[in-house]
C-alpha angles and dihedrals in degrees: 000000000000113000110258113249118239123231091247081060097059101039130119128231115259129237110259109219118178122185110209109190136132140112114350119252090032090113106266091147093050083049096054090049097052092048089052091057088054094057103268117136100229135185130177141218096005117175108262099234095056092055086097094060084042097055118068119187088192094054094100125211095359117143113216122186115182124190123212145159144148101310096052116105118271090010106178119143088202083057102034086054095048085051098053081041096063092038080057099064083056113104089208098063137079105194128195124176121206135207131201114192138172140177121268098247098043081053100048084040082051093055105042095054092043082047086222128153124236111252085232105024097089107172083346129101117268099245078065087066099042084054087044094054099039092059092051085046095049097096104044094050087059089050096043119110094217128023123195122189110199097178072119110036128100114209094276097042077068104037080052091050094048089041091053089041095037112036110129096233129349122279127269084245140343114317108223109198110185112199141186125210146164123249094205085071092045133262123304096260086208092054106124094183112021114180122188118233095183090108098073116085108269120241092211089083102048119087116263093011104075091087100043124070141206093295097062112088091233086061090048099044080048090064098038093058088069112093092206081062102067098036093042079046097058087044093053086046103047104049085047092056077047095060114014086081086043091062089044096059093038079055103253109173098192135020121181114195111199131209112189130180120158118286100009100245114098126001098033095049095042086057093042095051095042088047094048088051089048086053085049097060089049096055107266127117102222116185113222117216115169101202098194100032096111094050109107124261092247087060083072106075109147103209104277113322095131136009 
């Protein structure tokens, strides 16, 4: 007698339809983009009242993903949320509504170096438009499924959030990702493991390396010279050879491990790309990403040492 099929074996993939909105300038635009590097078909700002032709409940196994704010046409959240509401009801959906928020200062301090005008704001200040905005949206964060605040978050703090929400699938194993930041621009707010270099002597300081950063071999050779290096180095490596295969087996899907140094040009990156090369060698597959190593040399003054 053939074995009688459930109903979890029959049936059809849903259609994945994620909402991305929230304040503007919270980075909507950089998280469509992401999701559309993962895969996601993703349009922004869409008139509202042409969401139901664009949603099709027969479409299986798509993955949507539709921006909108303030500014899109027929923008209304009481509407918006009756509208998820009624595509709830539909067997052949999975919906997910995301919000982007960010704290009012990092906003106005957004704007003004984009020179950008608040959608709201008209003749007022923009700080009138953010408060503008956060009251229509006020609804629609408290309905929202995930909230993420990126008063914090550089570009690819972001791009790394959206990737662990919003990958279609887990990995095939653990993704390592091994950074270098500055501490003078804050601390990366993804970071699982952060470890201080600042302990190290700073080549900034040193003649003929200022300019040059963790990736030049003087800078490098600089490092290497300090005896609490190499033995701060082993112990780093090998706690993370400890526990890297610890997250793995709890199912851990990402760990980022942080170096940071002040301003994330020297000391930071050569200890990230010396560690990454270390995790190689261990089997992993770490990605490399240097936040600051672009700043300018003059952005790492380290309080008064010299003059």
């Amino acid at each position: 007698m053939a074995k009688e099929e459930s109903a979890s074996d029959t049936a059809s993939p849903q259609q994945q339809l994620l909402l991305v909105t929230g304040m503007l300038g919270a980075g909507k635009t950089t998280a469509l983009r992401e999701l559309e590097d993962l895969g996601w078909e993703s349009i922004d700002n869409f008139p509202i009242r042409l969401l139901d032709r664009l949603v099709d409940v027969e479409a299986e196994g798509d993955s949507l993903a539709i921006g909108f704010d303030c500014r899109t046409r027929g923008f209304v959240p009481a509407d918006i949320i009756a509208q998820v509401k009624r595509w709830m009801e539909e067997d052949g959906l999975s919906i997910t509504t995301l919000f982007l928020d960010c704290a009012g200062h990092e906003l106005e301090r957004r704007f003004n170096e984009t020179r950008r005008r608040h959608f709201l704001a008209g003749d007022l200040p923009v700080s009138s438009g953010i408060a503008a905005e956060r009251e229509l949206l006020s609804s629609l964060r408290r309905w929202a499924d995930v909230l993420i605040d990126t008063t914090d978050f550089s570009t690819n703090d972001l791009k790394q959030t959206i990737r662990e929400q919003f990958a279609k699938g887990a990995p095939e194993q653990m993704t390592v990702t091994v950074s270098s930041f500055g501490f003078a621009r804050g601390k990366p707010p993804t970071a699982d493991l952060v470890f201080d270099m600042r302990y190290l002597d700073n080549p900034h300081w040193e003649e003929g390396l200022r300019e040059q950063t963790g990736l030049d071999a003087g800078v490098g050779e600089f490092i290497e010279r300090s005896e609490v290096f190499t033995s701060t180095f082993d112990k780093i490596r090998s706690l993370l050879l400890e526990l890297l295969p610890r997250y793995e087996a709890q199912g851990k899907t990402y760990v980022n491990i942080a170096f940071g140094c002040t301003g994330g040009r020297h000391r930071s990156v050569y200890t990230a790309e010396k560690m990454a090369q270390v995790l190689r060698e261990g089997g992993f597959s770490p990605t490399v990403l240097h936040r600051n190593l672009g700043s300018r040399a003059e952005d790492m003054v380290e309080g008064t040492q010299h003059p």
